[in-house]
C-alpha positions as CSV (number, residue, x, y, z in Angstrom):
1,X,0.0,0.0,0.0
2,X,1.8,3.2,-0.7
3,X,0.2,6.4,0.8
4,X,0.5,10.0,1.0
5,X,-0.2,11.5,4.6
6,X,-0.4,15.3,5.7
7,X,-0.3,17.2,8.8
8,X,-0.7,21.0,9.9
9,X,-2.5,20.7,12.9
10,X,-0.2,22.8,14.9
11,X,3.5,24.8,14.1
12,X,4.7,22.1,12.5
13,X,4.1,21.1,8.8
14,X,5.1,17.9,8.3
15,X,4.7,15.2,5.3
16,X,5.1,11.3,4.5
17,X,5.1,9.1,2.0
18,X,4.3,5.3,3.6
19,X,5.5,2.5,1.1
20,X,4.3,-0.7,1.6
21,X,6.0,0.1,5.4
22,X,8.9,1.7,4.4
23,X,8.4,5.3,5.3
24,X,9.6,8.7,3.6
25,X,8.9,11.8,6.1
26,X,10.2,15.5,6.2
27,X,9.1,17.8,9.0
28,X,9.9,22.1,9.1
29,X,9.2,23.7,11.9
30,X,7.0,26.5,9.8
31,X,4.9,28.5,12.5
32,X,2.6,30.6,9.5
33,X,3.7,29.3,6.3
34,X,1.5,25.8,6.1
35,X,0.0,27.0,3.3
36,X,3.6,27.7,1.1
37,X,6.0,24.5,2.5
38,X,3.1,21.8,2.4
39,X,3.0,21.2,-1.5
40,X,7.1,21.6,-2.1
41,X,7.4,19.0,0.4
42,X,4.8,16.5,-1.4
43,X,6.9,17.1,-4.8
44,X,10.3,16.3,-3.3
45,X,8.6,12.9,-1.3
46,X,7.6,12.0,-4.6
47,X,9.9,13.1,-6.6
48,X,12.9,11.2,-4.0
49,X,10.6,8.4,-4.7
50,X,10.0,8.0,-8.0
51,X,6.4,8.0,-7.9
52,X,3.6,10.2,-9.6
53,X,0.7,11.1,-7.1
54,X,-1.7,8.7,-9.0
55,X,0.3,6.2,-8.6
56,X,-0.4,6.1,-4.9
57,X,-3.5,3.8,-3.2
58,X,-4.8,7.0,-1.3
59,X,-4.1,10.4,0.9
60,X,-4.2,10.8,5.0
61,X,-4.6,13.9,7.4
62,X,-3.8,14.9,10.4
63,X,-7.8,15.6,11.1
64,X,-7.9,17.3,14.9
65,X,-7.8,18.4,17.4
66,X,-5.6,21.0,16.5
67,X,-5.0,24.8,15.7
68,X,-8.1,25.9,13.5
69,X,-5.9,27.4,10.1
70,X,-3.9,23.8,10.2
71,X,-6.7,21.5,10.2
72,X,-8.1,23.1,7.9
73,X,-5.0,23.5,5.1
74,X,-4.2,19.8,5.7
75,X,-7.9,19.0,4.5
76,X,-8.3,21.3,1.6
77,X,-4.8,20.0,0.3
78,X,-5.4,16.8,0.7
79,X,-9.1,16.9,-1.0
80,X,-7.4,18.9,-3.6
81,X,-4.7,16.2,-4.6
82,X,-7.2,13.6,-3.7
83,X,-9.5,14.9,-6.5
84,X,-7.0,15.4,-9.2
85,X,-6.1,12.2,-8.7
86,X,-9.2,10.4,-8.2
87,X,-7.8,8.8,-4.6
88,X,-10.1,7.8,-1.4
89,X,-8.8,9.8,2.1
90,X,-8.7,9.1,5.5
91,X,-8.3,11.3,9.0
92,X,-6.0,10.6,11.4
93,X,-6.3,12.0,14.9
94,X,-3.2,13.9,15.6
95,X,-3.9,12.7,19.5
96,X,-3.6,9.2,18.9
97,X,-0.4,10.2,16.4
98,X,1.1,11.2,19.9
99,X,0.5,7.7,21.4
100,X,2.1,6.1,18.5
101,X,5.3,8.2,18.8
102,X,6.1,7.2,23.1
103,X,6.6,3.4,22.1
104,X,4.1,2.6,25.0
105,X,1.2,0.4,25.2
106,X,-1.1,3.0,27.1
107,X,-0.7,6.6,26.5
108,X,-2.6,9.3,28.3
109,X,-2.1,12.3,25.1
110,X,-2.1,15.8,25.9
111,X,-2.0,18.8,23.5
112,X,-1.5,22.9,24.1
113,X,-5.1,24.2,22.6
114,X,-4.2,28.2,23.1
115,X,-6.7,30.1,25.3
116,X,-5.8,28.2,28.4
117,X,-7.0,25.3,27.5
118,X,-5.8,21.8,26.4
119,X,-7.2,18.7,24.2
120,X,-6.2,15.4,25.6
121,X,-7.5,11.6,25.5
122,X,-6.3,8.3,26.7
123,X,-5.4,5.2,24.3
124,X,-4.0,1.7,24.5
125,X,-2.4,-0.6,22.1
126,X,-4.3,-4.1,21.3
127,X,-2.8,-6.1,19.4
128,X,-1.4,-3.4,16.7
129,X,-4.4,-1.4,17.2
130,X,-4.6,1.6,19.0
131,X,-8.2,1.6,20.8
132,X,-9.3,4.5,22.3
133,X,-9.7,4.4,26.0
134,X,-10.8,8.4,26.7
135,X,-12.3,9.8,23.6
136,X,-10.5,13.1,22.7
137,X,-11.9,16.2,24.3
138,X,-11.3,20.3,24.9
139,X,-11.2,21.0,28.4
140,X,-10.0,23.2,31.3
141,X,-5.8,21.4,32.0
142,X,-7.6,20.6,35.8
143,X,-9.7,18.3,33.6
144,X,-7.0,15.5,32.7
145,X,-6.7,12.7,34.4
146,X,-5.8,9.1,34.5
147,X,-8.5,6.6,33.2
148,X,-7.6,4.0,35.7
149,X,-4.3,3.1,38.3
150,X,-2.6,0.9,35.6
151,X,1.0,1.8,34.3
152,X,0.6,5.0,31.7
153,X,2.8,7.5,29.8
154,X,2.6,11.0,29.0
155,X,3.0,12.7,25.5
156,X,2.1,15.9,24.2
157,X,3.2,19.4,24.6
158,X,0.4,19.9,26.3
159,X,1.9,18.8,29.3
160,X,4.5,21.6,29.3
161,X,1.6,24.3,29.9
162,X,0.5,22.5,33.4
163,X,0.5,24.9,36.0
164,X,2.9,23.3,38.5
165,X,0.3,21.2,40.7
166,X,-1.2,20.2,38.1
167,X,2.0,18.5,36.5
168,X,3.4,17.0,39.9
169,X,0.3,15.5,40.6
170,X,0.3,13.6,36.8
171,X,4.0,13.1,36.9
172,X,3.5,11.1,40.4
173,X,0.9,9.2,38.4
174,X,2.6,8.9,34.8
175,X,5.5,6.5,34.6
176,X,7.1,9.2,32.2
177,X,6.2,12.2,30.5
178,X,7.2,13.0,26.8
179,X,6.2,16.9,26.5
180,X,8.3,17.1,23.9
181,X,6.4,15.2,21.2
182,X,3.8,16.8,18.8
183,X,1.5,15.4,16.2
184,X,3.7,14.5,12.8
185,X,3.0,12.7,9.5
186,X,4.9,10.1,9.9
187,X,3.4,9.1,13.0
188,X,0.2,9.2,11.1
189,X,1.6,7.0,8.0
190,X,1.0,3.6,10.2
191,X,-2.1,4.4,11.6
192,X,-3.5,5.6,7.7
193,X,-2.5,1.9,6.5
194,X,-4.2,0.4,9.0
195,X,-7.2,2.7,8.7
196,X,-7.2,1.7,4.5
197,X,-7.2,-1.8,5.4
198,X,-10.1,-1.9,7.4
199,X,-12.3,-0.2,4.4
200,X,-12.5,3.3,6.7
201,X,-11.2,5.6,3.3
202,X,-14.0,7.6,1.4
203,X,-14.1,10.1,-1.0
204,X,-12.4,13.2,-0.6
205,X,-15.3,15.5,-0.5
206,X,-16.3,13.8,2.9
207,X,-13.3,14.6,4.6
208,X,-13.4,17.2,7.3
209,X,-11.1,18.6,10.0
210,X,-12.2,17.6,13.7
211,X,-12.4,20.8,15.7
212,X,-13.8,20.0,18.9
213,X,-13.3,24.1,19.8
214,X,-17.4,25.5,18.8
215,X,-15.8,28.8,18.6
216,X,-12.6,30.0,18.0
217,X,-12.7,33.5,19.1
218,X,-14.0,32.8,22.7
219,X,-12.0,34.8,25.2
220,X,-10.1,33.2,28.1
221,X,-13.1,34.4,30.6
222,X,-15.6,32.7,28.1
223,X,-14.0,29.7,27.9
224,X,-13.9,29.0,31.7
225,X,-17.1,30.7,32.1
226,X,-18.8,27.9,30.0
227,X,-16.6,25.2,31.9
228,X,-17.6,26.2,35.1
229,X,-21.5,26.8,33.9
């Protein structure tokens, strides 16, 4: 199976090409310029490859939770090439992406959403499969928490914006914490094959970004308003 798969869900624009396992990935740390690095990077995985885009069993994106502008310019890409090239899609939660990268079987994922706020959710590997355990949410950082006592891992930079209670309590908890990692294509690339094989690709013009965040302008005072409501 040979795919294309797309992400610019937050600062980071990355891009992979997954062939048949092997794996082709660049990643540039791009804060604003999605929109300009996202196609130059396609042509050179291809290119490096030897491979047309039509050529290719179908596309992946990073669908959400993420910043607004990404989700959307990894969709609209992708349903773009997808089209031109008469290829099905799939989304790939850039939460469980984080799981994937901490080389644990039960990951509790944590991402910065801006306005003081986080999205996180909790998943565990069966038998190659990542099931989720804590479906992903938006929420107030006091919010996470462990799903049960058993032996779990921290990824996500959302970690890194804990206010300092919050973090000691979920580090005396966590076996580890990876605040370092953030969602990435590559990451993606395994979890798009496995999504292909199980019949989950459609047609582009079904794809969609998952937001979780009703309104993006909300103010911090808004936000916690409607939490504590």
């Amino acid at each position: 199976m040979k795919l294309l798969v797309l992400d610019t869900s937050t600062e980071w624009c990355s891009a992979a090409l997954w062939l048949d396992g092997e794996l082709r990935a660049q990643r540039v740390l791009s804060e604003q310029r999605h929109s300009s690095l996202l196609l130059p990077m396609v042509d050179a995985l291809l290119h490096e490859a030897g491979l047309r885009l039509r050529q290719l069993d179908g596309l992946a994106y990073g669908a959400g939770p993420g910043s607004f502008t990404g989700l959307r310019i990894a969709c609209a890409v992708t349903q773009g090439l997808a089209f031109g090239a008469d290829l099905p899609v799939v989304g790939v939660s850039t939460l469980q992406s984080l799981a994937v990268q901490t080389g644990a079987r039960r990951v509790l994922t944590v991402l910065d959403a801006r306005m003081a706020e986080v999205y996180w959710a909790a998943y565990e590997l069966e038998n190659t499969i990542w099931q989720t355990v804590l479906a992903p949410q938006l929420a107030m950082p006091q919010s996470v928490q462990l799903p049960d006592d058993g032996e779990w891992v921290g990824a996500g930079n959302g970690f890194a914006v804990l206010d300092a209670p919050m973090r000691t309590r979920l580090a005396t908890q966590l076996m580890r914490i990876d605040d370092g990692l953030m969602p990435d294509a590559a990451a993606m690339a395994g979890l798009a094959a496995q999504a292909f094989a199980r019949g989950e690709a459609g047609d582009a013009a079904l794809a969609a970004p998952i937001y979780l965040r009703d309104k993006v302008a909300l103010t911090v005072n808004e936000r916690r308003a409607k939490h504590s409501a």
